[in-house]
PyMOL Python script that loads the backbone (N, CA, C, O; Angstrom):
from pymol import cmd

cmd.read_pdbstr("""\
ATOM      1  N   UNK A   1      73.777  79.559  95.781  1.00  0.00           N
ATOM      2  CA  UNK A   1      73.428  79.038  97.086  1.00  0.00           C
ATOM      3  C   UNK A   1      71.994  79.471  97.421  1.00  0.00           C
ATOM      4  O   UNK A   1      71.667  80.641  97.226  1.00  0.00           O
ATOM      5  N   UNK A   2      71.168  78.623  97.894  1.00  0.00           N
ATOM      6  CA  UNK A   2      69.764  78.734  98.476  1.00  0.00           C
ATOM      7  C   UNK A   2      69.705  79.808  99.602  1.00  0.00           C
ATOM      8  O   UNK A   2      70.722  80.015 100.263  1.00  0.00           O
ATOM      9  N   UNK A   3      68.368  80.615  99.892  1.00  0.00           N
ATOM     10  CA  UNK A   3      68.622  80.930 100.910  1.00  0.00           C
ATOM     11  C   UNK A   3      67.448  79.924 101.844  1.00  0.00           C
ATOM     12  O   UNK A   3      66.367  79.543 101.394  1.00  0.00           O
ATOM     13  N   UNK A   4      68.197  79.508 103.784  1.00  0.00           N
ATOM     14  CA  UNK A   4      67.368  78.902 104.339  1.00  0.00           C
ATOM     15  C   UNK A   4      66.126  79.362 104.245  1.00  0.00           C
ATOM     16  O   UNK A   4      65.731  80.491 103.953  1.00  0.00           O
ATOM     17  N   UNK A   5      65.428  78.204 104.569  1.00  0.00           N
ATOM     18  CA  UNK A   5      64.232  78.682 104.669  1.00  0.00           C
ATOM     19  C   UNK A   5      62.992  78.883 105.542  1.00  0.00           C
ATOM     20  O   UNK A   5      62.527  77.821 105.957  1.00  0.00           O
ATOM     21  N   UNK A   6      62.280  80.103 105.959  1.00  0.00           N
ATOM     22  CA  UNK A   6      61.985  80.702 106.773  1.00  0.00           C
ATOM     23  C   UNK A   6      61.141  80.067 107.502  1.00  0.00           C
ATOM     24  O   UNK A   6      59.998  79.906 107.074  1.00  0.00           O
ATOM     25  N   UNK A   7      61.548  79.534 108.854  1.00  0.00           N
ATOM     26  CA  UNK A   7      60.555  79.228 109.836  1.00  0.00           C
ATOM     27  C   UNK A   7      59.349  79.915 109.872  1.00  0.00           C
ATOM     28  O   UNK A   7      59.114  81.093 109.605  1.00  0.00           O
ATOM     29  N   UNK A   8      58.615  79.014 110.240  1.00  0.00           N
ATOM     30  CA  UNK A   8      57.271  79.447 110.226  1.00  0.00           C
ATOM     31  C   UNK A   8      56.801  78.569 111.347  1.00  0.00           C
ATOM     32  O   UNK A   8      57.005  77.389 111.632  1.00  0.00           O
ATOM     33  N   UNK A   9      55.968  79.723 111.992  1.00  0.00           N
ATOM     34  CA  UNK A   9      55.704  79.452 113.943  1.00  0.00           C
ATOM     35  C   UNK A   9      53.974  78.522 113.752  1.00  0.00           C
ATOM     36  O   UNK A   9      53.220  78.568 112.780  1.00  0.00           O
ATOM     37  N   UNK A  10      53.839  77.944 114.733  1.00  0.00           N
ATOM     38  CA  UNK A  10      52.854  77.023 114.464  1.00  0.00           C
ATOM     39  C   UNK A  10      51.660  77.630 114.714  1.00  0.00           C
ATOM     40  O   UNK A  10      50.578  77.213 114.301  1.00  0.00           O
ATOM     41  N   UNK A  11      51.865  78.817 115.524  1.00  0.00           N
ATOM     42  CA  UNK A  11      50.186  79.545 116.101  1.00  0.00           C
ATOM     43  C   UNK A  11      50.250  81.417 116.531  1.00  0.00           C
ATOM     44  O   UNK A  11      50.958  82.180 117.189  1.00  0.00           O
ATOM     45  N   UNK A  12      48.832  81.470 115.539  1.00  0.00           N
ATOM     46  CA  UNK A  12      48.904  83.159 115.785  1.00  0.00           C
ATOM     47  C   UNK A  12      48.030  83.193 117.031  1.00  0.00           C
ATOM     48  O   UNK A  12      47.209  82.354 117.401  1.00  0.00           O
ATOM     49  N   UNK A  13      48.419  84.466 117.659  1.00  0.00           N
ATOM     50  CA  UNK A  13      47.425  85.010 118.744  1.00  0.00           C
ATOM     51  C   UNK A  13      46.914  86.610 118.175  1.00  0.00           C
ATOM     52  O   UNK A  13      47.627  87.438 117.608  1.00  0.00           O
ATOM     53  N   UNK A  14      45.633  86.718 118.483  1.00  0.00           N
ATOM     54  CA  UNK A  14      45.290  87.874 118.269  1.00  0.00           C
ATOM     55  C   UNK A  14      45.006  88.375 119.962  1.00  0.00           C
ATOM     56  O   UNK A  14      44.363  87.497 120.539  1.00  0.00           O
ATOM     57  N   UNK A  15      45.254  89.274 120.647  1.00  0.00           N
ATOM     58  CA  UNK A  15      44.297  89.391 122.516  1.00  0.00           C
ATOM     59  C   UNK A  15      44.246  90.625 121.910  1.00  0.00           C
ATOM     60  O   UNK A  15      45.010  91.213 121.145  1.00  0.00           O
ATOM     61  N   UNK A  16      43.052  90.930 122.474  1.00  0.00           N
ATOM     62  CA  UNK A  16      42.667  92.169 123.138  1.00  0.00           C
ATOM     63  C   UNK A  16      43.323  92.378 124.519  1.00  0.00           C
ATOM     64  O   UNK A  16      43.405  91.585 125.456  1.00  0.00           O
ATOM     65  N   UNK A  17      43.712  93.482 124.421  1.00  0.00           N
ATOM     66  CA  UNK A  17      44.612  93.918 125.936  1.00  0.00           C
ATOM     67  C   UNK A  17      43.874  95.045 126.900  1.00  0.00           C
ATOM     68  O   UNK A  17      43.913  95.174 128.123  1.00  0.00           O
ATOM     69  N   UNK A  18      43.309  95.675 126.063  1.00  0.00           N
ATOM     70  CA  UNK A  18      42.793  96.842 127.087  1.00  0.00           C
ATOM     71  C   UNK A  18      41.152  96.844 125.922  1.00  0.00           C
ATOM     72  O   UNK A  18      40.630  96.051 125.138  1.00  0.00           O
ATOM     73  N   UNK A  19      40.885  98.134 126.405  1.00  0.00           N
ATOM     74  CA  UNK A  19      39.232  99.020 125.530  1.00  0.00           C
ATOM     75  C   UNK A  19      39.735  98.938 123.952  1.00  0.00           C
ATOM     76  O   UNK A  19      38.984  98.588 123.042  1.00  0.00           O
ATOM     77  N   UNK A  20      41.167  99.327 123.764  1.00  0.00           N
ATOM     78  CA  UNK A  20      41.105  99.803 122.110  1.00  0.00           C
ATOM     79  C   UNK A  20      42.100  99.262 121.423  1.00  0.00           C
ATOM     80  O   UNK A  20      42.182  99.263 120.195  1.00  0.00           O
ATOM     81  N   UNK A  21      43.020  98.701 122.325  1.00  0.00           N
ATOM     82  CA  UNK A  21      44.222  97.755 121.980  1.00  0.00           C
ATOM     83  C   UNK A  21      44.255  96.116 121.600  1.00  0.00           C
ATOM     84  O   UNK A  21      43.795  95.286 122.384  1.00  0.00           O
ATOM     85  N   UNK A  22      44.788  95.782 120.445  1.00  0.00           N
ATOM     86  CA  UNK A  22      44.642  94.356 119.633  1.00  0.00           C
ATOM     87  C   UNK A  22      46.323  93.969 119.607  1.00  0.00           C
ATOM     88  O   UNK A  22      47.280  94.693 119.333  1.00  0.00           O
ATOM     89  N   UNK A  23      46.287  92.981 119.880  1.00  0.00           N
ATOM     90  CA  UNK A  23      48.380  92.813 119.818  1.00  0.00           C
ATOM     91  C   UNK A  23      48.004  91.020 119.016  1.00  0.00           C
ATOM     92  O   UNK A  23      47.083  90.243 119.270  1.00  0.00           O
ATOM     93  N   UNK A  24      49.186  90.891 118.001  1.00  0.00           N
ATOM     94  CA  UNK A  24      49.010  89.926 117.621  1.00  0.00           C
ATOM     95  C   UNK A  24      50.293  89.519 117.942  1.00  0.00           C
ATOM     96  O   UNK A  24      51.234  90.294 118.105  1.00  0.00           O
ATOM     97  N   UNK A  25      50.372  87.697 118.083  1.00  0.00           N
ATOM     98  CA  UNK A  25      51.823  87.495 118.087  1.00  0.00           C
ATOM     99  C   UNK A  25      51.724  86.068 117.268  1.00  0.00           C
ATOM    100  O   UNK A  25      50.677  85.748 116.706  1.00  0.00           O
ATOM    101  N   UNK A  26      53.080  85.110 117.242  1.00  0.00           N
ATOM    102  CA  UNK A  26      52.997  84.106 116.473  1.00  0.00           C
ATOM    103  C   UNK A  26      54.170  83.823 117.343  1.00  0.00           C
ATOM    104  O   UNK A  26      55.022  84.582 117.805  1.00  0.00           O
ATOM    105  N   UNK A  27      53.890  81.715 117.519  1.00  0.00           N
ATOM    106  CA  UNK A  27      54.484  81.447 118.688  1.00  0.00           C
ATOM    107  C   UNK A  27      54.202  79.883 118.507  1.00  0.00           C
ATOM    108  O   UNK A  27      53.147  79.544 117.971  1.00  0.00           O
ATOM    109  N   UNK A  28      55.037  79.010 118.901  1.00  0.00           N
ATOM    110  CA  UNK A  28      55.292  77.793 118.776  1.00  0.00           C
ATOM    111  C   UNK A  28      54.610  76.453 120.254  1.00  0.00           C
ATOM    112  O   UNK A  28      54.130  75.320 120.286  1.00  0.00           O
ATOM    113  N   UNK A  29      54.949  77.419 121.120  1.00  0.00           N
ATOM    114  CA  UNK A  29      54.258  77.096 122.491  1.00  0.00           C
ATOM    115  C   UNK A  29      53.205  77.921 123.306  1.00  0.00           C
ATOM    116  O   UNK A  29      53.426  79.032 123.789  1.00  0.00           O
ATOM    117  N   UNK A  30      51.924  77.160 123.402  1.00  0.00           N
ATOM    118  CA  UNK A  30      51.142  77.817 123.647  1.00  0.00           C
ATOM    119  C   UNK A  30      51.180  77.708 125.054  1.00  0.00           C
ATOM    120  O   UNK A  30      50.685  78.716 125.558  1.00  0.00           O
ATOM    121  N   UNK A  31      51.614  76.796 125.980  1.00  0.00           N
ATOM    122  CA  UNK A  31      51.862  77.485 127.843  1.00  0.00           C
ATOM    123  C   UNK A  31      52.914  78.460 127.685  1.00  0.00           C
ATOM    124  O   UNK A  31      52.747  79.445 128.405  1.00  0.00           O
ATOM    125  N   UNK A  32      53.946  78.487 126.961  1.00  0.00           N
ATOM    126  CA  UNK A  32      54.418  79.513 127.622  1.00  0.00           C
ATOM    127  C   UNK A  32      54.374  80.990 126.683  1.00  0.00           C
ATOM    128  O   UNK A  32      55.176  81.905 126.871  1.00  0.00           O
ATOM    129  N   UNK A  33      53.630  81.013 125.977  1.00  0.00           N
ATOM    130  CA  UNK A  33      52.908  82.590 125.452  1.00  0.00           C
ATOM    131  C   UNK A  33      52.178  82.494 125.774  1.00  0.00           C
ATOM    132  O   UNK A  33      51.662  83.554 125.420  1.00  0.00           O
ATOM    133  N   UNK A  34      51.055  81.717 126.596  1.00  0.00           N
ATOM    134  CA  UNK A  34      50.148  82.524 128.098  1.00  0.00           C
ATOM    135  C   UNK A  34      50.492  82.778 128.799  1.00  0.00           C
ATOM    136  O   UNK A  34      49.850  83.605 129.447  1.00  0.00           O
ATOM    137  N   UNK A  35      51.698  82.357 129.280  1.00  0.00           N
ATOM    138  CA  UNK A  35      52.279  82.924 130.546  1.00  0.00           C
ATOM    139  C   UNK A  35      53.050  84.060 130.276  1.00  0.00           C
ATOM    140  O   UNK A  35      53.349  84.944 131.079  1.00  0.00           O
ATOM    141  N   UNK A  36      53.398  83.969 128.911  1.00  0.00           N
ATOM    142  CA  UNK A  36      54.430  85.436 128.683  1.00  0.00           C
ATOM    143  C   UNK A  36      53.370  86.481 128.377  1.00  0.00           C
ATOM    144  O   UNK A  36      53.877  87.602 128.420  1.00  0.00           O
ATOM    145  N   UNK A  37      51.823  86.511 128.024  1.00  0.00           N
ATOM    146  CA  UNK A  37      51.082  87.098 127.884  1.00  0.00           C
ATOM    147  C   UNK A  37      50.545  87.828 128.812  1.00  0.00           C
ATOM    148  O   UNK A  37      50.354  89.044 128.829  1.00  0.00           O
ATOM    149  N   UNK A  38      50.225  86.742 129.863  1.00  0.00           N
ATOM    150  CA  UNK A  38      49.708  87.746 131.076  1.00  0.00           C
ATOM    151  C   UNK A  38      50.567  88.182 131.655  1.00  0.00           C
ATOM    152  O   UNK A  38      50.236  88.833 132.646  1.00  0.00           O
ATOM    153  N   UNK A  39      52.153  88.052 131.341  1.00  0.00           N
ATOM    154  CA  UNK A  39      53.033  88.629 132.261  1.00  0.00           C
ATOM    155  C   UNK A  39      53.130  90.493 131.600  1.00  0.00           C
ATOM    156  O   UNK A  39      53.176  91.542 132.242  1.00  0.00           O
ATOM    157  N   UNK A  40      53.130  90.316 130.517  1.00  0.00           N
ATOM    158  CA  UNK A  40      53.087  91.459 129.610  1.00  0.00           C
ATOM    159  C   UNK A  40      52.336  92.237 129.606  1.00  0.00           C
ATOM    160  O   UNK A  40      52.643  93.429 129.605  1.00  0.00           O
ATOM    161  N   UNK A  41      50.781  91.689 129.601  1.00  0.00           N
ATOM    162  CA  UNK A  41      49.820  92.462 129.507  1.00  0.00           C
ATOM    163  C   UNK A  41      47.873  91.960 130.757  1.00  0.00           C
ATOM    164  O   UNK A  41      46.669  91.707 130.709  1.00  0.00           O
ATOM    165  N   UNK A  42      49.140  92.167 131.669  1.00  0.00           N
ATOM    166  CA  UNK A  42      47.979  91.922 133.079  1.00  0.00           C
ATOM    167  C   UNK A  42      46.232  91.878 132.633  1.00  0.00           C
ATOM    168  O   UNK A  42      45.354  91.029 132.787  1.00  0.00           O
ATOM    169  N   UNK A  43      46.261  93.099 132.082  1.00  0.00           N
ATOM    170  CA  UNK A  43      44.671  93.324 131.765  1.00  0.00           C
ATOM    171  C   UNK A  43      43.625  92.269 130.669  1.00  0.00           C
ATOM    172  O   UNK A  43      42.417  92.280 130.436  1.00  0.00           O
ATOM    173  N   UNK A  44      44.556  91.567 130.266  1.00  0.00           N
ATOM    174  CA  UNK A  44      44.365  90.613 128.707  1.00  0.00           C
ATOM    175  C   UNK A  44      42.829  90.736 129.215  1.00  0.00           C
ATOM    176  O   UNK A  44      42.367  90.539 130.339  1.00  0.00           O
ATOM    177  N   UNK A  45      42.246  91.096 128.111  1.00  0.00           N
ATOM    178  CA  UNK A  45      40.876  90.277 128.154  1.00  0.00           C
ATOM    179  C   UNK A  45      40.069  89.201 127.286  1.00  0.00           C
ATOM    180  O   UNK A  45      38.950  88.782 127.581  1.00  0.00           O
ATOM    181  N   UNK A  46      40.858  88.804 126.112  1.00  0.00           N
ATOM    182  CA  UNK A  46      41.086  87.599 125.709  1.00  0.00           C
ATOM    183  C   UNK A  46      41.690  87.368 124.335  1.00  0.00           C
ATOM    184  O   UNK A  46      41.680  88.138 123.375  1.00  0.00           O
ATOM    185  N   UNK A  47      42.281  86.006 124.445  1.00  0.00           N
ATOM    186  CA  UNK A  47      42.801  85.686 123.338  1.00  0.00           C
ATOM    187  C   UNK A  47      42.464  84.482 122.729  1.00  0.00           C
ATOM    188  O   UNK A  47      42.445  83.337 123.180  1.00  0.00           O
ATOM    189  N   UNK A  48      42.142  85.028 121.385  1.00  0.00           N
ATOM    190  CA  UNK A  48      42.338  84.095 120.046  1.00  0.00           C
ATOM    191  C   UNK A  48      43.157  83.172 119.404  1.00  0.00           C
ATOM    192  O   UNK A  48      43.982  83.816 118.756  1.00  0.00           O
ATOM    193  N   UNK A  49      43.337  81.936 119.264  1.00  0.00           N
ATOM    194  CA  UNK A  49      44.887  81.490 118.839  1.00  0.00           C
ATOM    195  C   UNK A  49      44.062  80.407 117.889  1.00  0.00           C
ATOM    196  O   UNK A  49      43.195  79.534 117.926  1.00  0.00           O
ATOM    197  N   UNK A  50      45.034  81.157 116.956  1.00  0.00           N
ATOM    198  CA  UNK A  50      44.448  80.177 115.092  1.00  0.00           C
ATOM    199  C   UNK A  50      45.799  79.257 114.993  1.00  0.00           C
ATOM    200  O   UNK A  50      46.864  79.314 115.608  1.00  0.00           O
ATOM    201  N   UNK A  51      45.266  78.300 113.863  1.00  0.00           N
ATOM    202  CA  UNK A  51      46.801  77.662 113.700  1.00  0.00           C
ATOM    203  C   UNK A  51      47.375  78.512 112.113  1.00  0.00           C
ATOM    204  O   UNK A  51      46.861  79.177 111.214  1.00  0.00           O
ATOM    205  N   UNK A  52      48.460  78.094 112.406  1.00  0.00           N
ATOM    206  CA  UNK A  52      49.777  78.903 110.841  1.00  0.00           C
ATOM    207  C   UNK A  52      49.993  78.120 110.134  1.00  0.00           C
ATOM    208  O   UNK A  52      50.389  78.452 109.017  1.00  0.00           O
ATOM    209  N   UNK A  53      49.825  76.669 110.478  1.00  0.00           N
ATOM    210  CA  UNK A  53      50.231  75.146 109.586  1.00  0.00           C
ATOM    211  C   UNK A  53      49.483  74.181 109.120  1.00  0.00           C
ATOM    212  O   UNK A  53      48.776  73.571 109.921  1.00  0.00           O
ATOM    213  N   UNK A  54      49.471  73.847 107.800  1.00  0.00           N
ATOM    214  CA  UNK A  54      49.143  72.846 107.425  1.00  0.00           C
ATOM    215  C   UNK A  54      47.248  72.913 106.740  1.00  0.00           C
ATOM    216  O   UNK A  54      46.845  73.923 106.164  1.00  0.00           O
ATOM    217  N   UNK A  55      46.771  72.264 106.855  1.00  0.00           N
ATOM    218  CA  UNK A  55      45.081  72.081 106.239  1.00  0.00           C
ATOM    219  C   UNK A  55      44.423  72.800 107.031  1.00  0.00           C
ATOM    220  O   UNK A  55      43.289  73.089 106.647  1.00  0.00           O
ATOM    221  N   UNK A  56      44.933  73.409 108.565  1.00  0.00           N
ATOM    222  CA  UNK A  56      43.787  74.210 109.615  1.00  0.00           C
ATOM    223  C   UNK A  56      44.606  75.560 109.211  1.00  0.00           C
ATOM    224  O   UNK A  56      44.317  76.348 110.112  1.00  0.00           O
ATOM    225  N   UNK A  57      45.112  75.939 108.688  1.00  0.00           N
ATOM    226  CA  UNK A  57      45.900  77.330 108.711  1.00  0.00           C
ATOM    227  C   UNK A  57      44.787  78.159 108.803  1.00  0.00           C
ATOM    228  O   UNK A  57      43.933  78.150 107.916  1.00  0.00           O
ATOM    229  N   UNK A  58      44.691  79.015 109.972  1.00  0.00           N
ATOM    230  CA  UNK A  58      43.959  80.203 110.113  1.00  0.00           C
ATOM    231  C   UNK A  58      42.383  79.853 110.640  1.00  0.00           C
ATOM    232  O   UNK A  58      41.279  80.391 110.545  1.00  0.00           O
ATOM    233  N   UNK A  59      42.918  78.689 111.221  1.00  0.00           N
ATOM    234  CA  UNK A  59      41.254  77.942 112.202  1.00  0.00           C
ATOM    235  C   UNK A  59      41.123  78.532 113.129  1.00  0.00           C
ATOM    236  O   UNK A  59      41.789  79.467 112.684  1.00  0.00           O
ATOM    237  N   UNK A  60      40.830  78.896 114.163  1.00  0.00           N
ATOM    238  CA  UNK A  60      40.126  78.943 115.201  1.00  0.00           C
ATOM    239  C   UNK A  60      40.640  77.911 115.881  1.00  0.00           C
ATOM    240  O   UNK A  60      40.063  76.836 115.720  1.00  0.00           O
ATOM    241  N   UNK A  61      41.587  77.939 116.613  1.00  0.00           N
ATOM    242  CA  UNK A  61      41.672  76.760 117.835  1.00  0.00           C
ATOM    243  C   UNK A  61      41.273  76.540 119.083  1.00  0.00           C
ATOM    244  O   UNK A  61      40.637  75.642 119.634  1.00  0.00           O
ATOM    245  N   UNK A  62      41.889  77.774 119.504  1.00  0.00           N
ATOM    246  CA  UNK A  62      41.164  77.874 121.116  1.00  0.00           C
ATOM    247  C   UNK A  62      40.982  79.421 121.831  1.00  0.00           C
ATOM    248  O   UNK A  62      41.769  80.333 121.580  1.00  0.00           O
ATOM    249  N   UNK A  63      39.966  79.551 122.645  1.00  0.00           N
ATOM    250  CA  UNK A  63      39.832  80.841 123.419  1.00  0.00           C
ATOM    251  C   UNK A  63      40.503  81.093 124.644  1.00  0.00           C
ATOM    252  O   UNK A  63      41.046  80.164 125.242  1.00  0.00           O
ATOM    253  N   UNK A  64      40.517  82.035 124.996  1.00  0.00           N
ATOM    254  CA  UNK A  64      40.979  81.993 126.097  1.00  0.00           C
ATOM    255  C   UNK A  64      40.670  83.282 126.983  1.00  0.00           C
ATOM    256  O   UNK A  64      41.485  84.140 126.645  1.00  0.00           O
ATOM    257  N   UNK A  65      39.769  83.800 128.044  1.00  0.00           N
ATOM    258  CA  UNK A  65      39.295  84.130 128.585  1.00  0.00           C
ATOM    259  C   UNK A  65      39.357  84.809 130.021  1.00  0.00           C
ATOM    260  O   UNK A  65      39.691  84.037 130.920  1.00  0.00           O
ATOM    261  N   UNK A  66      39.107  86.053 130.370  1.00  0.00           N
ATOM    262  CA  UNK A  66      39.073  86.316 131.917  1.00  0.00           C
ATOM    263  C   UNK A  66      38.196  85.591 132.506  1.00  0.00           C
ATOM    264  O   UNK A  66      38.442  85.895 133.673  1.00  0.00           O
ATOM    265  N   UNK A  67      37.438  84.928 132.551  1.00  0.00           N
ATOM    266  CA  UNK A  67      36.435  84.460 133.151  1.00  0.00           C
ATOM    267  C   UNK A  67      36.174  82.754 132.683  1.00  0.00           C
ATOM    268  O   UNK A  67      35.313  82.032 133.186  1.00  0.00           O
ATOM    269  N   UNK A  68      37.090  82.370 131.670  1.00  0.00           N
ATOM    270  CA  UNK A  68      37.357  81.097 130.910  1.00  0.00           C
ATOM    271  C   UNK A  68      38.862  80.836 130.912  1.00  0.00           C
ATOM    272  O   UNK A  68      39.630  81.797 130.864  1.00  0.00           O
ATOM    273  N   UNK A  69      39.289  79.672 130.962  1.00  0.00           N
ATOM    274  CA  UNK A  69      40.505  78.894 130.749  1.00  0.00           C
ATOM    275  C   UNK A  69      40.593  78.611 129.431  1.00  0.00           C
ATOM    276  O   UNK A  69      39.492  78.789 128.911  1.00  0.00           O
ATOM    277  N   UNK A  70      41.339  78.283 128.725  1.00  0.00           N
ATOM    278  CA  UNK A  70      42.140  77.890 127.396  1.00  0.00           C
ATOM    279  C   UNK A  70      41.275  76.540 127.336  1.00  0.00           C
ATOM    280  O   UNK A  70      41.176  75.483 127.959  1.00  0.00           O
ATOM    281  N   UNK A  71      40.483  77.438 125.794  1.00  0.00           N
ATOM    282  CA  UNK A  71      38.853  76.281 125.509  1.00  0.00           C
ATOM    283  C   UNK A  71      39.385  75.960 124.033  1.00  0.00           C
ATOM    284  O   UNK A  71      40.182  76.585 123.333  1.00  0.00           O
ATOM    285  N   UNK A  72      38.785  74.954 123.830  1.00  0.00           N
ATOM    286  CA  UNK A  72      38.799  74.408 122.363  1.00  0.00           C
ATOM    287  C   UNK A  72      37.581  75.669 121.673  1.00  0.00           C
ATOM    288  O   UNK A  72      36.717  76.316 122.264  1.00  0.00           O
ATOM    289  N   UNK A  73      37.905  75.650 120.463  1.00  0.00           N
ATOM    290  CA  UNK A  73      36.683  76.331 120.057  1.00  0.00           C
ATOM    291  C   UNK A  73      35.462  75.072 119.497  1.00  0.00           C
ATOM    292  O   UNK A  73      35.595  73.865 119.698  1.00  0.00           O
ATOM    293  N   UNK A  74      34.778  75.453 119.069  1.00  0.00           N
ATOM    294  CA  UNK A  74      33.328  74.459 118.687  1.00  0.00           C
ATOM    295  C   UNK A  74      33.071  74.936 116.652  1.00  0.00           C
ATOM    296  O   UNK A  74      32.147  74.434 116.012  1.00  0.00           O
TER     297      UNK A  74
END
""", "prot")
cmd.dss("prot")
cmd.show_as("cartoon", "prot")
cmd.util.cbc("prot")
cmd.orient("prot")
């Protein structure tokens, strides 16, 4: 018998949370791991989100910012 096979989430986040702290996560919906983000970690001072799938795996998608909204990157 096979074993299933392992989901794999569509998008990493890297944030910086505080001065010395880096938290990464991997997550399928990106409104609601911003919202579970800043609920978690008030101070975010920003996050990175690459994609996990396909020909962009590990692109650069979008920023996201204290002082910026959820940007495409360039």
């Amino acid at each position: 018998m096979r074993k299933p096979e392992k989901l794999i989430k569509k998008f990493v986040s890297i944030a910086k949370v505080d001065n010395t702290t880096f938290v990464k996560y991997r997550f399928n919906d990106i409104d609601k791991y911003i919202l579970f983000q800043l609920k978690k970690w008030p101070d975010t001072r920003f996050i990175n989100i690459f994609s996990n799938k396909g020909a962009d795996k590990r692109k650069l998608l979008y920023t996201y910012g204290r002082k910026k909204g959820l940007e495409p990157s360039h």
